[in-house]
C-alpha positions in Angstrom: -11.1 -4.5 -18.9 -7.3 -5.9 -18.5 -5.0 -4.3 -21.1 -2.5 -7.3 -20.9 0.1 -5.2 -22.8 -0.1 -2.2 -20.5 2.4 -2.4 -17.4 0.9 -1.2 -14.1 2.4 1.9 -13.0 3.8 3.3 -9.1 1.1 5.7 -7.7 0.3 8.2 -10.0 1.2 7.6 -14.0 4.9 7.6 -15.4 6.2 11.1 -15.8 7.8 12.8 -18.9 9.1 15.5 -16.9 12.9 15.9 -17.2 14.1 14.3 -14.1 16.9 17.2 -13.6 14.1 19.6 -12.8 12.5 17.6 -9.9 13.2 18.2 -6.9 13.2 15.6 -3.9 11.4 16.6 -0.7 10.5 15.0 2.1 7.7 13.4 3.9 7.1 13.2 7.9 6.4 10.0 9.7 3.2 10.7 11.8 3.7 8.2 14.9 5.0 5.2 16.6 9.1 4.9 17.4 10.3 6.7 14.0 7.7 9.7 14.6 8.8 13.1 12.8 11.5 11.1 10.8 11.6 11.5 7.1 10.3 9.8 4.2 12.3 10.8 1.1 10.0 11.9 -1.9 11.5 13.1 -5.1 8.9 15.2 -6.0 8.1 13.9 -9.7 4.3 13.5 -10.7 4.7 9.6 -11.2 4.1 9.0 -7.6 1.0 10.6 -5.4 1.8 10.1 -2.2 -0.7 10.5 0.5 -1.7 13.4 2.4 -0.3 13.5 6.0 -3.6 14.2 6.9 -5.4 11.0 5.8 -2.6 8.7 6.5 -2.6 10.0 10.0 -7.0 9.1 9.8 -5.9 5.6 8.4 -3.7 4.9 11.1 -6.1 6.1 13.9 -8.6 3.6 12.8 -6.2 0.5 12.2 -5.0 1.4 16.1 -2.9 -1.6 16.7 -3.3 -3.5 13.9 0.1 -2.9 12.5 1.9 -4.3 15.5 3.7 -7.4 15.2 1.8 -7.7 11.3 3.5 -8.5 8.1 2.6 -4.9 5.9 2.4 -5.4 2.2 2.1 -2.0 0.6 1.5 -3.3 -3.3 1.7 0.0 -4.6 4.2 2.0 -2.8 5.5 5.0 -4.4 7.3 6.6 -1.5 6.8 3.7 1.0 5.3 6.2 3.5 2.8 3.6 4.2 5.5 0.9 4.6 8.1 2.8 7.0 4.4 4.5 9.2 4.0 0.8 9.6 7.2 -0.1 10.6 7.4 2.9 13.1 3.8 1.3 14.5 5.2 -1.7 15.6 4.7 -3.8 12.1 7.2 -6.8 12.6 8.6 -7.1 8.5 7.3 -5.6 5.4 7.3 -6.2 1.9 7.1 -2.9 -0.5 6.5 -3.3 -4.3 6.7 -0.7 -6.9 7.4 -0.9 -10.3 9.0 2.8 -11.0 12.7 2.0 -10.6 13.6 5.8 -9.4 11.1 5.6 -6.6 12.7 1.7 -5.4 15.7 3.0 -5.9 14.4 6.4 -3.0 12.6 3.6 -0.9 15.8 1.7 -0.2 17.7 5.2 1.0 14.7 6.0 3.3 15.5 2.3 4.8 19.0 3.2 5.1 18.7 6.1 6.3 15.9 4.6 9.4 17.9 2.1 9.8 15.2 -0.8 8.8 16.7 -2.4 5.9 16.4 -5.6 8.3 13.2 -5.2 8.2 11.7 -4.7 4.8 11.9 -6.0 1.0 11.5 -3.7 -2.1 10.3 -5.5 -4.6 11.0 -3.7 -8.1 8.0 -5.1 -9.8 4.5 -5.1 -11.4 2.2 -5.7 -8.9 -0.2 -7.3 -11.0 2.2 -9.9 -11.4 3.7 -10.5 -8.3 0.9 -10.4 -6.0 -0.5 -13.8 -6.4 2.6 -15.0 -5.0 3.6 -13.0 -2.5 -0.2 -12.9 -0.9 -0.4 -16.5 -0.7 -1.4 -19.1 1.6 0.5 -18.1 4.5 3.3 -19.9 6.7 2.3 -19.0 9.7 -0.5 -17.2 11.4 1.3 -14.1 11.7 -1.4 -10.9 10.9 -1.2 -8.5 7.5 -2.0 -5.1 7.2 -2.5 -4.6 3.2 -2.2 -1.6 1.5 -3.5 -1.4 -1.9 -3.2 2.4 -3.0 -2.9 2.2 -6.8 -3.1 5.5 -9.4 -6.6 5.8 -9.1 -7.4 5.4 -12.8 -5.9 1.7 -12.5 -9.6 1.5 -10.6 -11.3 2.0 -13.6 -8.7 0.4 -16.2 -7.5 -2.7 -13.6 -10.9 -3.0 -11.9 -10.8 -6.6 -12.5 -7.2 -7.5 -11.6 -7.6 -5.2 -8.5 -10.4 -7.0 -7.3 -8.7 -10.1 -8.0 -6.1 -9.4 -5.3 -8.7 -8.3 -2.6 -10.5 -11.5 -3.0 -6.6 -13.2 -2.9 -6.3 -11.3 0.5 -9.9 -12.4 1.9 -8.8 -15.9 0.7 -5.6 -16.3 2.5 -5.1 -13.5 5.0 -4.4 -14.7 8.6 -6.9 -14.1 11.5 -6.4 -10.7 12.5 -5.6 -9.1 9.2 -6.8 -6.1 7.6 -6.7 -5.2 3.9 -6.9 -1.1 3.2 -8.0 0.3 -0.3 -7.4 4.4 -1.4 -9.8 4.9 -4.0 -11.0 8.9 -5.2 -14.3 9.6 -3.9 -15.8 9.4 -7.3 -15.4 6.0 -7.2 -18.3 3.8 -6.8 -16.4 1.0 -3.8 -19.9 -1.4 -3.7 -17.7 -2.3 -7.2 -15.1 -4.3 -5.1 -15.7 -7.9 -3.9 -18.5 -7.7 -1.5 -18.0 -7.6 2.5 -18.3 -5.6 5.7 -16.3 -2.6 4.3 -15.7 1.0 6.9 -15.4 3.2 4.2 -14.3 6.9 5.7 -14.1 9.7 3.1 -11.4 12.8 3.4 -11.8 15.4 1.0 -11.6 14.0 -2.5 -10.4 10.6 -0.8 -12.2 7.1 0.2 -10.1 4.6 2.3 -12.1 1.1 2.7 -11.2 -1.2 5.8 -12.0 -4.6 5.8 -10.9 -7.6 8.2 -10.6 -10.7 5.5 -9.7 -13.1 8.7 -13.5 -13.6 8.6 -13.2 -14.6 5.3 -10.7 -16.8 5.9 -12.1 -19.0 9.0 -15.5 -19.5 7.1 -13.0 -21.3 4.8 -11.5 -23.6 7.4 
């Protein structure tokens, strides 16, 4: 199932659209201190960022579990998920995304909210970065993990994505939680097993699990 030669891409596949005919738009921050502030998109089909709608239901059933947590959103395209979680209290966050257009529209959003204190962009493939940066942890501050990948990377990447869920249930602190986007096609008893909310929005499944159980049984 892994295609070793085949990079990971941001959200949605690269596009071969001529980048002079996109045109950036912009996305709304839902709640918290930075609410109705924008999130720049540019509007190419290489990134799918989430509906306002079901970003809005993901962050009604986290409640407070951004506040004071470290976010790692591993598959950012826009970083909508990274700045909503900053603007709900999240304390730091690290954003990766391979597509060097959509780092390059990340960082602007951060200047432009005033957070660049705050968060890291990492311009890379997740696949190979995320060992590292989910490791064992240096202190016992919370995550809140995003993992939102192109949706086909479920079915092409099934193994590697599983591999950093169970990396998350293996080192996440007490108090963590680890959110997947999958399509509602998508059969989620495939991931690592645990006590999964799974919530369903149109076309869309988000799974929630806690990992800090995980975690203590390995203490």
């Amino acid at each position: 199932m892994k295609r070793p030669a085949k990079e990971s891409k941001s959200r949605s596949s690269r596009s071969q659209t001529d980048p002079s005919k996109s045109k950036p738009t912009k996305l709304r921050i839902i709640g918290g201190t930075m609410r109705g502030r924008t999130v720049i998109y540019h509007g190419e089909d290489f990134t799918r960022p989430m509906k306002d709608n079901i970003r809005e239901n993901a962050f009604n059933i986290l409640l407070k579990a951004a506040k004071g947590a470290i976010c790692f959103d591993l598959f950012a395209g826009t970083g909508a998920m990274t700045f909503e979680s900053l603007s709900r209290g999240a304390s730091r966050a690290v954003a990766v995304e391979l597509n060097r257009r959509a780092v390059r529209y990340i960082r602007e959003t951060a200047d432009s909210l005033d957070v660049t204190d705050k968060i890291v962009v990492v311009s890379a493939d997740t696949f190979r970065v995320a060992g590292q940066l989910l490791g064992p942890p240096a202190d016992d501050t919370p995550w809140i993990v995003f993992l939102c990948p192109p949706y086909i990377l479920w079915h092409e990447r099934l193994e590697d994505l599983n591999a950093i869920i169970r990396t998350v249930q293996l080192n996440a602190p007490p108090g963590s939680v680890l959110m997947v986007e999958t399509e509602k096609t998508f059969d989620q008893d495939l991931l690592p097993p645990g006590d999964w909310d799974r919530r369903t929005y149109g076309g869309t499944t988000l799974g929630f699990i806690e990992p800090a159980q995980v975690c203590g049984m390995n203490l």
